[in-house]
MOPAC internal coordinates of N, CA, C and O (Angstrom, degrees):
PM7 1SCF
backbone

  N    0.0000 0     0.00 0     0.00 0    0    0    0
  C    1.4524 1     0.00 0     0.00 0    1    0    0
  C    1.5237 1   111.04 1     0.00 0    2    1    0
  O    1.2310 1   126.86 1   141.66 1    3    2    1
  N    1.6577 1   104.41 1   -38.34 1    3    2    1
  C    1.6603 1    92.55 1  -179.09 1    5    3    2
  C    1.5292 1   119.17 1   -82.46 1    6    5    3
  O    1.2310 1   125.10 1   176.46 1    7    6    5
  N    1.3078 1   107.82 1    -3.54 1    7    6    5
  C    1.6364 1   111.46 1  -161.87 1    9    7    6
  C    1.8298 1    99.27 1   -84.12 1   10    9    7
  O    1.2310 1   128.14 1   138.96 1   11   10    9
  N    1.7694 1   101.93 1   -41.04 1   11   10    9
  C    1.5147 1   121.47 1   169.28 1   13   11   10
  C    1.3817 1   106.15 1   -56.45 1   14   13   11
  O    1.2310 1   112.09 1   118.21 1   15   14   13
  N    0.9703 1   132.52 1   -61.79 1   15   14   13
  C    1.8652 1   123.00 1   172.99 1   17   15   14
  C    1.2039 1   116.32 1   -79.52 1   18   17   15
  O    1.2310 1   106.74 1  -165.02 1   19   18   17
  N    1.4418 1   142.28 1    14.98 1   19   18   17
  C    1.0765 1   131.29 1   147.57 1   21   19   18
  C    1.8358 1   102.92 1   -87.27 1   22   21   19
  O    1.2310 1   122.47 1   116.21 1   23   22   21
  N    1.3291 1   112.86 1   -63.79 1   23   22   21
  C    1.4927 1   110.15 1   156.23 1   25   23   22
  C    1.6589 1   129.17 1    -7.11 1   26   25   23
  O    1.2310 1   127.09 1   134.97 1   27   26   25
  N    1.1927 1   103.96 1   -45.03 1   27   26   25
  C    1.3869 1   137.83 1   172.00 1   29   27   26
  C    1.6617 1   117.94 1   -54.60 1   30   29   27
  O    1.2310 1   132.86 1   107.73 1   31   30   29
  N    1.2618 1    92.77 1   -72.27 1   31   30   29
  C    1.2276 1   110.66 1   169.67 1   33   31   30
  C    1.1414 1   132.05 1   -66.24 1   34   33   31
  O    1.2310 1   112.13 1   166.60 1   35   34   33
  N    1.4828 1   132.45 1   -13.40 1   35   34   33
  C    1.4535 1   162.17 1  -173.19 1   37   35   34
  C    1.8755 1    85.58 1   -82.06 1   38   37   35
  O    1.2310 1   130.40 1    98.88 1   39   38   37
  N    1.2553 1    97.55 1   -81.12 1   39   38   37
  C    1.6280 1   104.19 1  -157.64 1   41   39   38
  C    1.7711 1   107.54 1   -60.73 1   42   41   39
  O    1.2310 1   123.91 1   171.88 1   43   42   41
  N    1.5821 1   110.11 1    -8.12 1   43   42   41
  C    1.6898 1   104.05 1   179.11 1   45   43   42
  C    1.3637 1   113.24 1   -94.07 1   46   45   43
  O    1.2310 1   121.04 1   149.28 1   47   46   45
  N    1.4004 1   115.61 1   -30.72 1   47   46   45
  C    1.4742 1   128.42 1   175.04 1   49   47   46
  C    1.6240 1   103.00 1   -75.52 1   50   49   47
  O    1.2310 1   109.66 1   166.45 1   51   50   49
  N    1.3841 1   137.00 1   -13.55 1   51   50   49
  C    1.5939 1   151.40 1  -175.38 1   53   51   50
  C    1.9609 1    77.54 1   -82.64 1   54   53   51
  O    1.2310 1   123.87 1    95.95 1   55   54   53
  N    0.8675 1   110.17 1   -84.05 1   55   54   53
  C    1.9505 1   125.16 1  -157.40 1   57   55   54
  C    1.5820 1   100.99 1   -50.45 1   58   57   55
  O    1.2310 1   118.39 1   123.89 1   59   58   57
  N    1.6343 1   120.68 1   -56.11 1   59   58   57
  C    0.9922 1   114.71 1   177.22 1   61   59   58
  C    1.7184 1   113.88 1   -73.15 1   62   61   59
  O    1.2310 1   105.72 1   172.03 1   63   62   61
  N    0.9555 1   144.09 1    -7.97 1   63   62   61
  C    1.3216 1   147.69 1   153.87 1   65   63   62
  C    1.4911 1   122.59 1   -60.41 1   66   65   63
  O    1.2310 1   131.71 1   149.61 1   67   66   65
  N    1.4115 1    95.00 1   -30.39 1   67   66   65
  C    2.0270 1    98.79 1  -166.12 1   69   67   66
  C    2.1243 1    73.24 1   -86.32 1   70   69   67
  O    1.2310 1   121.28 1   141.23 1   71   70   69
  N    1.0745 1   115.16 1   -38.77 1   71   70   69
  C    1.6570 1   107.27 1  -153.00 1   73   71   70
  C    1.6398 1   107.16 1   -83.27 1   74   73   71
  O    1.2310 1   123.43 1   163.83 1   75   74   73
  N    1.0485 1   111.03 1   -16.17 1   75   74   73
  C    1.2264 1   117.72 1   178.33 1   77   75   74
  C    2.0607 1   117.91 1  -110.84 1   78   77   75
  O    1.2310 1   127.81 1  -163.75 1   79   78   77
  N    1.1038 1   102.57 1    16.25 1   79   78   77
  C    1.5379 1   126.15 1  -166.75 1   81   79   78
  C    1.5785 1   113.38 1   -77.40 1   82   81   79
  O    1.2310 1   127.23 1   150.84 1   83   82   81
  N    1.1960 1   103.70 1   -29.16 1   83   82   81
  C    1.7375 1   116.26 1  -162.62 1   85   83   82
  C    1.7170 1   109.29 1   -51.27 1   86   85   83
  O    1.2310 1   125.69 1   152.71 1   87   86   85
  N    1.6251 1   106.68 1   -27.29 1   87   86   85
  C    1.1958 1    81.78 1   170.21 1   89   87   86
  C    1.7436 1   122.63 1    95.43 1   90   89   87
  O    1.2310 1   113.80 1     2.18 1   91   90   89
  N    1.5450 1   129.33 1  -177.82 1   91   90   89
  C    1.0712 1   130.97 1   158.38 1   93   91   90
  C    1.5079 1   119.37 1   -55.36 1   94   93   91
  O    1.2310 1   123.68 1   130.01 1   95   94   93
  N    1.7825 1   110.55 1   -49.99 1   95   94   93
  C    1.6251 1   126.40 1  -160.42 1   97   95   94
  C    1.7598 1    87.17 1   -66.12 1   98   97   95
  O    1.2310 1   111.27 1   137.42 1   99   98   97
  N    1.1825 1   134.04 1   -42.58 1   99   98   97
  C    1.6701 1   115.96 1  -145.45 1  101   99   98
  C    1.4531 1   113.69 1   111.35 1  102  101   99
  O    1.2310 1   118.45 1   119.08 1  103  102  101
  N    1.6198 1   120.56 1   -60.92 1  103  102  101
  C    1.1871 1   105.21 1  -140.63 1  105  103  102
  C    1.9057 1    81.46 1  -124.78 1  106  105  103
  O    1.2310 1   128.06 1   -27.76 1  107  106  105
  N    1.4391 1   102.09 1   152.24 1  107  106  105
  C    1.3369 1   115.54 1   169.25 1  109  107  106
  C    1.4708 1   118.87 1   -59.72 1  110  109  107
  O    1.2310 1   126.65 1   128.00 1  111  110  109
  N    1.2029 1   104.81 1   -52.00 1  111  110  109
  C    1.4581 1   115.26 1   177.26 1  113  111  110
  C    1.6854 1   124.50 1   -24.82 1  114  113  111
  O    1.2310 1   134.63 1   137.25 1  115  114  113
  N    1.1275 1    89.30 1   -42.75 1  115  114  113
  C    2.0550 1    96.24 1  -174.78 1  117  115  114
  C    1.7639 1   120.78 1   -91.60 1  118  117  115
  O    1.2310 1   132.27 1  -162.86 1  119  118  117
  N    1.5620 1    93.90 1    17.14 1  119  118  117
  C    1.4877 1    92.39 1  -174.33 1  121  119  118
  C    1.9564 1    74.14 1  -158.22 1  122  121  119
  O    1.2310 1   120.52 1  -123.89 1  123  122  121
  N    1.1326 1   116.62 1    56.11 1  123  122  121
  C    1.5236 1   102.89 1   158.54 1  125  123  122
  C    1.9208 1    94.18 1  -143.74 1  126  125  123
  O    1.2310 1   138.78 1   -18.85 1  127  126  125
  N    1.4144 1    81.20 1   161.15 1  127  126  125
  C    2.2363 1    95.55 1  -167.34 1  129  127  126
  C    1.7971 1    90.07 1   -92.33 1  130  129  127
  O    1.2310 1   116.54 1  -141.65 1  131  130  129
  N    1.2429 1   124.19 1    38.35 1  131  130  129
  C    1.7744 1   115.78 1   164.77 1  133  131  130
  C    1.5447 1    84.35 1  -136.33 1  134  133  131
  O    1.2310 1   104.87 1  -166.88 1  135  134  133
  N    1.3531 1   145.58 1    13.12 1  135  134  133
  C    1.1324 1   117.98 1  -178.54 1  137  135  134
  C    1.9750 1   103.76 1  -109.11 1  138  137  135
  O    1.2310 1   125.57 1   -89.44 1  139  138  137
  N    0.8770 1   106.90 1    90.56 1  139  138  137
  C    1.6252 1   143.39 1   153.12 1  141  139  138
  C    1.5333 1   128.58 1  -150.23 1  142  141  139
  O    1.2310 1   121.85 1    -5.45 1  143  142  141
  N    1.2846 1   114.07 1   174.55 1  143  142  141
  C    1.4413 1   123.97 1  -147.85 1  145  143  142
  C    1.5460 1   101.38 1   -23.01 1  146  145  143
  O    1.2310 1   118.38 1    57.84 1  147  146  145
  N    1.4088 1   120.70 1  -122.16 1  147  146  145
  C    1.1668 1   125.80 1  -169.03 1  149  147  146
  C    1.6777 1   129.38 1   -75.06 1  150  149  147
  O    1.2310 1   131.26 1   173.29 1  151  150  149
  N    1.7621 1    95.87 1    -6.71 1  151  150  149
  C    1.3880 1    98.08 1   156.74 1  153  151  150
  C    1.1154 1   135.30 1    -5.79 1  154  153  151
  O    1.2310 1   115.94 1   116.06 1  155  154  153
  N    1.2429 1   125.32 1   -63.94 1  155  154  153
  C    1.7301 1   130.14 1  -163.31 1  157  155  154
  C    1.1850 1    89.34 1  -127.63 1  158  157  155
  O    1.2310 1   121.30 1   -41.43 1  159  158  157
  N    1.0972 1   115.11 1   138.57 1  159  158  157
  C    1.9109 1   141.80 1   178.35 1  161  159  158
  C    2.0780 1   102.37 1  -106.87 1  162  161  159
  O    1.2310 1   129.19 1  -176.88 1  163  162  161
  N    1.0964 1    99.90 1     3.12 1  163  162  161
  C    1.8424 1   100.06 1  -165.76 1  165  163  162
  C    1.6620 1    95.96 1   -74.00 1  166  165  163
  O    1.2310 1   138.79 1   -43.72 1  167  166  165
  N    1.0960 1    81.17 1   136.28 1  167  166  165
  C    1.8531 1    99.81 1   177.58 1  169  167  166
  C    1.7347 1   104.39 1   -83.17 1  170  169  167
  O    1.2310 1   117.41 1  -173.73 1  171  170  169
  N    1.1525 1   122.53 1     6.27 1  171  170  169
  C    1.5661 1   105.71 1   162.13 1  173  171  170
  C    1.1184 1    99.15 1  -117.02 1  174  173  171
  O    1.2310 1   106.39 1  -158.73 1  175  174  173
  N    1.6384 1   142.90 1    21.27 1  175  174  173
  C    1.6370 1   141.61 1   155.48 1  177  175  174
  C    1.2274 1   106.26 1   -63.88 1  178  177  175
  O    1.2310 1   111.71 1   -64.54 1  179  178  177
  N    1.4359 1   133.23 1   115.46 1  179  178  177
  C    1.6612 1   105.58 1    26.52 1  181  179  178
  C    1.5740 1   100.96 1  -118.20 1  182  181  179
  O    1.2310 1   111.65 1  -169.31 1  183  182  181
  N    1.0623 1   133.33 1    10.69 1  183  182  181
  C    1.6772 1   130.02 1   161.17 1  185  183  182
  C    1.4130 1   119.89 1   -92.20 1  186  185  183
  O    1.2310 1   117.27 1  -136.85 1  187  186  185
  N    1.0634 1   122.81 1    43.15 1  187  186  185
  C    1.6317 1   130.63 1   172.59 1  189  187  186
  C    1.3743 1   112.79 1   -66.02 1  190  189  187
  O    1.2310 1   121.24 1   -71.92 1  191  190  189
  N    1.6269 1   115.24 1   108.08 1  191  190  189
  C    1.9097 1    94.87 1   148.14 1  193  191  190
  C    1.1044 1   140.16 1  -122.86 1  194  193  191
  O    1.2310 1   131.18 1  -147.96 1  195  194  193
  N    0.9993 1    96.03 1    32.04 1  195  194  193
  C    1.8662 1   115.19 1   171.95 1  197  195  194
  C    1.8971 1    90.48 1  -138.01 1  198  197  195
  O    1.2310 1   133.25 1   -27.39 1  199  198  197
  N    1.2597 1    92.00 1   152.61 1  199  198  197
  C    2.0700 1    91.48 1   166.26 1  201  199  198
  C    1.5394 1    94.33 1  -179.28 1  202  201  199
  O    1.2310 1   120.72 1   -45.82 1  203  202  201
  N    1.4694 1   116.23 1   134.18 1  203  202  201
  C    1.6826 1   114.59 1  -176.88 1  205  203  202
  C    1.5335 1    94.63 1   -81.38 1  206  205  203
  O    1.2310 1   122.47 1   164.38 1  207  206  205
  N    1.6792 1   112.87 1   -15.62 1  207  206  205
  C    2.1165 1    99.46 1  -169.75 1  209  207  206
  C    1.5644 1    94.55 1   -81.64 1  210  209  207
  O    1.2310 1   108.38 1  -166.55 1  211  210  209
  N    1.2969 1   139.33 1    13.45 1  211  210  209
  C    1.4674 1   120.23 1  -145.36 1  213  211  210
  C    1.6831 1    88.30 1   -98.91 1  214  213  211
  O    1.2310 1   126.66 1   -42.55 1  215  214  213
  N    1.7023 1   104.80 1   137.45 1  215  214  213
  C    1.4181 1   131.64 1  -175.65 1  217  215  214
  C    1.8686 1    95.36 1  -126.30 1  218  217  215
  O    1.2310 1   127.93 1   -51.90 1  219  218  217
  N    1.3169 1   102.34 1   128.10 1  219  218  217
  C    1.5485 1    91.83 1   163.49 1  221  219  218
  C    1.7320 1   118.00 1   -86.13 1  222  221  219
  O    1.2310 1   124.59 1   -46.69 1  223  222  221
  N    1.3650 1   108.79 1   133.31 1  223  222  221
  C    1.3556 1    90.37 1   168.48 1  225  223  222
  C    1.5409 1   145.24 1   -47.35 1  226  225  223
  O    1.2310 1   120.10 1   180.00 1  227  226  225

């Protein structure tokens, strides 16, 4: 039971982290590891602030 709600808690602090990530700049884009050349195909690059691919560098 505790391993499942820590589990839990892992993947909500993961979602709320990517969504709450932006930072000073605004946009995900300038502090994520897919933003070079053709890397990212996402149609809200390069002003993204939400994105499920977003990795911080």
């Amino acid at each position: 039971m505790i391993e499942a709600m820590r589990s839990l808690w892992q993947k909500l602090s993961a979602v709320f982290g990517k969504l709450f990530a932006t930072g000073s700049s605004g946009y995900l884009c300038d502090k994520c590891k897919w933003d070079y050349g053709d890397a990212c195909t996402r149609p809200e690059r390069p002003n993204a602030k939400t994105c499920p691919d977003y990795k911080h560098r």
